[in-house]
N, C-alpha and C positions, 0 to 999 in steps of 0.2 A: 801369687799362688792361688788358684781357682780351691773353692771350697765346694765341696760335697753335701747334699742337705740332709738333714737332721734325717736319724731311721726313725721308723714306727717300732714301738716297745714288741721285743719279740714273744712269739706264742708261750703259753707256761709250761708246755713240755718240753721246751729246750734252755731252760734256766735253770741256773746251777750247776750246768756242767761243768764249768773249771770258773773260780772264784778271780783267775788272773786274766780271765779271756772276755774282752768286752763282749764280745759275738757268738757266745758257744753256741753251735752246730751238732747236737749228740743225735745217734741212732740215725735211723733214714730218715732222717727231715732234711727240706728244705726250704729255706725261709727266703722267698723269692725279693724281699723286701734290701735283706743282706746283699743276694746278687747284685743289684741294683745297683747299690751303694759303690760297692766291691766296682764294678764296672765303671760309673762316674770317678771312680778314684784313677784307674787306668787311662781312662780318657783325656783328664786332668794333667797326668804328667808326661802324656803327648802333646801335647796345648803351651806347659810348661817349657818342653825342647824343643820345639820348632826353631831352627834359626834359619835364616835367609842364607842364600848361594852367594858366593865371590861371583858370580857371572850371573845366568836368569833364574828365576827361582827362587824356590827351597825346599826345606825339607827336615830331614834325620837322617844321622850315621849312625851304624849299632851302635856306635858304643856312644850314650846318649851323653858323654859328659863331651864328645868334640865337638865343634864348632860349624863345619865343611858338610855338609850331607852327601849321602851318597844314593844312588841311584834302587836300591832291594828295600833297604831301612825306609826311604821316603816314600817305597807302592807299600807296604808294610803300615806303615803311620796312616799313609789315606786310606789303605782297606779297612784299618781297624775304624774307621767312624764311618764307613759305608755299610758296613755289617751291623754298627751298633744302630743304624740308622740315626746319627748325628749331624748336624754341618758343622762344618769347618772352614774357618773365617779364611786361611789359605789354601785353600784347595786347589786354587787356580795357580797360585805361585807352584803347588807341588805339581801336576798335571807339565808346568812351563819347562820345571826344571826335568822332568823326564824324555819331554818330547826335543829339548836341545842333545840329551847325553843317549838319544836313540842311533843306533850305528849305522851311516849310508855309505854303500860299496858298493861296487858294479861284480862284486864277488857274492855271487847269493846265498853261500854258506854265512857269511857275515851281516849281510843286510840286513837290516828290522830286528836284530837285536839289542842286547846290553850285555855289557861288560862288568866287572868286579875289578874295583884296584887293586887288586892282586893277579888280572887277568893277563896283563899286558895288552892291553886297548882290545883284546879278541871278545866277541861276544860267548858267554856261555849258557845255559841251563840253570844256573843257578840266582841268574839274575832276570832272565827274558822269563821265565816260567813262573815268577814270583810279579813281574810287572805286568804281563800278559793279563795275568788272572786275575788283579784289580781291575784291568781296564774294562776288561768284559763285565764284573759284578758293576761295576759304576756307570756302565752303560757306557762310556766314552766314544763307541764308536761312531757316533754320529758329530762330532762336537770339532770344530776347526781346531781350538786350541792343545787340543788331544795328539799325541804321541800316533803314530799312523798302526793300530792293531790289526789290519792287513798283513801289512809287511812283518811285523809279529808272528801273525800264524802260519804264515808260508816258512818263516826262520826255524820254527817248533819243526815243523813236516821235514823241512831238509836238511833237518839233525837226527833225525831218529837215525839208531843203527839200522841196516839188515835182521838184527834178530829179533826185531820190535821193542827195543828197550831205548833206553837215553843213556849218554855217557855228558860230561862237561858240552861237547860237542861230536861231529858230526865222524864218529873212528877211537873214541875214545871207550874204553872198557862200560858197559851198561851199569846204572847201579842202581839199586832200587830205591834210593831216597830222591835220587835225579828225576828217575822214572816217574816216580810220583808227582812229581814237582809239572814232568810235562803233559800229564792225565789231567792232572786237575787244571790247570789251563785250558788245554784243550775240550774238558769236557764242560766247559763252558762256553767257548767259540763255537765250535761244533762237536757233539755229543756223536753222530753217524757218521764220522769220518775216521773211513779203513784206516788210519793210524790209530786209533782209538782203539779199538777191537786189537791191533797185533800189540799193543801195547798191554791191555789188558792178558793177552795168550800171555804173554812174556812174566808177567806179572805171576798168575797163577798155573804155572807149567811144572811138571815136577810138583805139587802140593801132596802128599801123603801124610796117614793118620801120625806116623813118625814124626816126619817133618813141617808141621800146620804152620809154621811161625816162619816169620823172615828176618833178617841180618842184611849189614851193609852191601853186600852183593850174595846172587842165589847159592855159592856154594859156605859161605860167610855160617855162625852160629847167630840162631834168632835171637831175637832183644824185644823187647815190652817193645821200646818207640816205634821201630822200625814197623812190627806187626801191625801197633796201633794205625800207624801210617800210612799203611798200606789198608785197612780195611776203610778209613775214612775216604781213600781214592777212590776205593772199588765201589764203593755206598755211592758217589758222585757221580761218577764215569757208569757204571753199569746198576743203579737201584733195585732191579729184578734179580740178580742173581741172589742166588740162596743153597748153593751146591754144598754136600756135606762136607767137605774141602773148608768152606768157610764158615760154616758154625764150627766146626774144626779149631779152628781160627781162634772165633772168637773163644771157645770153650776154651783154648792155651791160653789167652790173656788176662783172662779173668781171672783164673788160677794163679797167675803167676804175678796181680796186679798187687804192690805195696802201697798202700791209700797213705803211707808215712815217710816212703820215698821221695823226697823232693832234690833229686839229685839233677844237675844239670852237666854234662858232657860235649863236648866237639869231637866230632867225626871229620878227619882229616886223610889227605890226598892228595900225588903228585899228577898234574895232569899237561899232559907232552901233545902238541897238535901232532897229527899223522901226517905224515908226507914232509916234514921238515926237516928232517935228519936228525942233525944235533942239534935241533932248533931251540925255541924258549922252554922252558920248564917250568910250573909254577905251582905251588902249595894252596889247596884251596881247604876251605872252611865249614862243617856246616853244624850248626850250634843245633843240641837236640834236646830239648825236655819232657820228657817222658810221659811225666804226670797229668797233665791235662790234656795233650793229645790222646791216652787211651780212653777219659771221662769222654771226648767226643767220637771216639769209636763204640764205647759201650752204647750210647744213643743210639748207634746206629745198630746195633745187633736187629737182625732182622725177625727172631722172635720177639723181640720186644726190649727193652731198656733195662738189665738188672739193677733196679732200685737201688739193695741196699750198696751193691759199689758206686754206683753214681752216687749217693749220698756220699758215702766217706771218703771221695772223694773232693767231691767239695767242702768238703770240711776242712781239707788239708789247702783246698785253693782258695776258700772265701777266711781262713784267721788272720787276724791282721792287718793294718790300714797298708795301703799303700801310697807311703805321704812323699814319695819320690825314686826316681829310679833305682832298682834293688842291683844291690850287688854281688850278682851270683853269676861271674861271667867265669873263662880261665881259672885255673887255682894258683892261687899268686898274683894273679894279673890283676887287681881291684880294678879293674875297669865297669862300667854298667853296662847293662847291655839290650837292645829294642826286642831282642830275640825273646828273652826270659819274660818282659810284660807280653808279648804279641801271645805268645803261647797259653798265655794263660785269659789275656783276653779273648781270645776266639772260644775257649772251651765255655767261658762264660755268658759269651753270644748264645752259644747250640743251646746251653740252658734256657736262655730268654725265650725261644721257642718251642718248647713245652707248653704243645694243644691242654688249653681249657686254664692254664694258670695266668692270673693275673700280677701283675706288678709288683703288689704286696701281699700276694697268697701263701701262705704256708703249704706245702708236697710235704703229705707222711707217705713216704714209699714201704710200701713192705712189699713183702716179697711176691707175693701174689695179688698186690692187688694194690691202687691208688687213690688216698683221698686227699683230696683238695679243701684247704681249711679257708675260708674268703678272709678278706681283709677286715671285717669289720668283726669277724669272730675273733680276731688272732688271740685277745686278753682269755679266751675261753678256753680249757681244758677240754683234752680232743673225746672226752667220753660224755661231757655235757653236749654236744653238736650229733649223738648218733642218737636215732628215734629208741622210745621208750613206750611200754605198754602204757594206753589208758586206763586210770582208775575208773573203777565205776560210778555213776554220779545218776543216783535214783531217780533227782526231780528232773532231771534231763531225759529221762528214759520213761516216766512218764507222760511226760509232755509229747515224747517222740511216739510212742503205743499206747496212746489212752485207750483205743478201739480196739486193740487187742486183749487189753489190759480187762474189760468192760466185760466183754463176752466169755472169756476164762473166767472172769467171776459169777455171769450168770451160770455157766455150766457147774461150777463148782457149789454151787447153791441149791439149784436142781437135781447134781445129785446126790447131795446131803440130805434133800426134800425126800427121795427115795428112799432111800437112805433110812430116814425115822418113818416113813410109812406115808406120809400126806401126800401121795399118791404115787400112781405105777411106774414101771419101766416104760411102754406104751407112750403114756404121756410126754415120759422126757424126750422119747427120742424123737415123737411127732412136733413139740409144740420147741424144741431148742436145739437138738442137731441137727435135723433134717433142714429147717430153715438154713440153718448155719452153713451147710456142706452145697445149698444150693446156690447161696449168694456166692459161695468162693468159684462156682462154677462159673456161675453167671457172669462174673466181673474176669476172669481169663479168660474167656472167651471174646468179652468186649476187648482187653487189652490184643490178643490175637488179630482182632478183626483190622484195629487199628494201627498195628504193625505191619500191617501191607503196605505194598506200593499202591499210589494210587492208578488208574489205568489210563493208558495212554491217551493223548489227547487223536480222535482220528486227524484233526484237522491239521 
């Protein structure tokens, strides 16, 4: 079992908040040091299941307690350390074992994809769109031993529907978690390609103040995941967009986000090729976790990050070790599952990338505004780190205006002098202001003179 190194003692504003919680996380903080941690513990018990293929390869199945890897679960395992920016000792076994279970057919609905054991050997969207999109973040497409991501992206293009959306394949009902699945690959492949754009139409078509949220398909009731799911697409695939349609969006999710929900569900489906009659039918799968897919949509709001939900929600992602694969798959089913870590790993990635915070910095989010507490303050209380008026310190203040200090005293003495009689106004004003009121002339004007430019060289 890989072990995790020791944290740095956390800040003293976030201690004490539950005397049962090694880690407490209270209010908008976050204690990037936790992440950290939190994230090597993920990584670890993807390192822990790796097992080798009966044939070339390897890899992971979801369900991390089997043996056989499959082909989602294993671009799933290598994404997650390409994101973490990690290596990984088999990277190349998994790369080997994808590019053998890549589908060659003189049928070009089927070529350059992948299939699901539950697919019946046909490629679908649920597995090409999840493999696609590692190979492009990994860079793979220059690399011999690589899986051919050409024949990938041409397979994405001649599955899209007619109405810009994605189904399993190429005739199958659009859905919008599919959809998503083929945006986000592709807007890594290519970002400006007309499938992109009709995919996106499709995506946000029909969006009203009513209906800002989206569901398993467009006429479907919205759901947190679904929504969240969809705005992390669009944040990918189109960054500029900012239509009131999608603060729309984002303003239903927030409202509707439970930072205590950590509920996990499968979204399931019968899915019939078109043109086959009463051909195969097959039940497909797709495991959804809500909770940290919207902490990585909230990032993306395009006014800005709401702190304190991103905060609580990771407080609800970062309690807790995680000392091996968690079992929160099916209800009943005690199986484990890659899904429920990957999910929560990625969300914990987008955090690592939070412009200006370092590795073991404290983030006190508030709601208006962000301070960054550095590492080496963490033991300090966040009101000791904000500046403070200076006390006055005389011998410092003399030292700093003796020469002003000087001449106020002559003045103050001269006209005491007046003052008791020992001599006139006349005097004072010739023999110690006038002097006085000339030298301040005299000397801005020097400074004047010598704040110019000097003049061009003719030469």
């Amino acid at each position: 079992m890989h072990q995790s190194p020791p944290e740095p003692p956390l800040p003293q504003a976030t201690r004490g908040a539950r005397p049962d919680d090694p880690f407490p996380v209270t209010g908008a903080v976050i204690d990037m040091a936790v992440l950290a941690t939190r994230l090597e513990e993920s990584l670890d018990v993807l390192r822990d299941t790796y097992a080798p293929a009966l044939g070339a390869g390897g890899g992971w199945y979801h369900e991390l307690t089997r043996p056989e890897p499959g082909t989602t679960a294993t671009a799933l395992g290598l994404l997650a350390f390409v994101e973490a920016g990690r290596p990984f000792e088999y990277f190349h076994e998994g790369l080997a074992l994808l590019a053998a279970r890549q589908a060659a057919s003189d049928d070009a609905l089927r070529d350059g994809g992948w299939a699901t054991r539950t697919s019946l050997g046909m490629p679908v969207v649920e597995a090409t769109g999840w493999i696609a999109r590692f190979l492009a973040r990994a860079r793979c497409d220059l690399r011999e031993d690589a899986p051919d991501l050409r024949r990938a992206y041409r397979w994405l293009l001649r599955n899209q529907n007619p109405d810009g959306g994605w189904g399993s394949l190429l005739g199958c009902p659009s859905r919008v978690w599919l959809t998503c699945l083929a945006l986000r690959a592709l807007s890594q492949l290519n970002p400006h390609d007309p499938a992109v754009d009709r995919g996106v139409e499709w995506l946000t078509a029909d969006r009203t103040a009513h209906r800002p949220g989206w569901g398993p398909t467009p006429p479907a009731a919205p759901t947190v995941t679904h929504t969240a799911f969809v705005l992390v697409t669009l944040a990918e695939a189109r960054p500029e967009l900012a239509t009131e349609r999608l603060l729309d969006a984002h303003d239903w999710l927030a409202a509707r986000l439970d930072g205590a929900d950590d509920h996990i569900w499968i979204e399931t489906y019968d899915v019939s090729p078109p043109g086959t009659g009463p051909g195969p039918v097959w039940r497909l799968a797709l495991w959804h976790y809500g909770l940290p897919i919207a902490l990585v949509a909230l990032l993306r709001d395009p006014r800005g990050p709401r702190g304190p939900a991103v905060a609580r929600v990771f407080r609800a992602l970062a309690r807790g070790e995680v000392t091996g694969p968690r079992w929160n798959s099916h209800p009943g089913g005690g199986r484990t599952s890659l899904w429920t870590l990957w999910w929560r790993l990625e969300s914990l990635v987008a955090l690592t990338r939070i412009p200006l915070a370092g590795r073991a910095d404290v983030l006190h989010w508030l709601p208006d505004a962000t301070i960054v507490q550095r590492a080496h303050a963490r033991e300090l209380p966040l009101a000791a780190l904000l500046p403070h008026h200076r006390r006055l310190e005389p011998v410092a203040l003399v030292r700093r205006h003796w020469s002003a200090l000087l001449l106020a005293l002559i003045c103050l003495g001269s006209a005491l002098g007046v003052t008791a009689g020992a001599w006139g106004w006349r005097d004072f004003w010739l023999s110690v202001i006038l002097p006085i009121v000339l030298a301040m002339v005299d000397e801005s004007l020097k400074r004047r003179r010598g704040s110019r430019d000097p003049p061009l060289d003719p030469t």
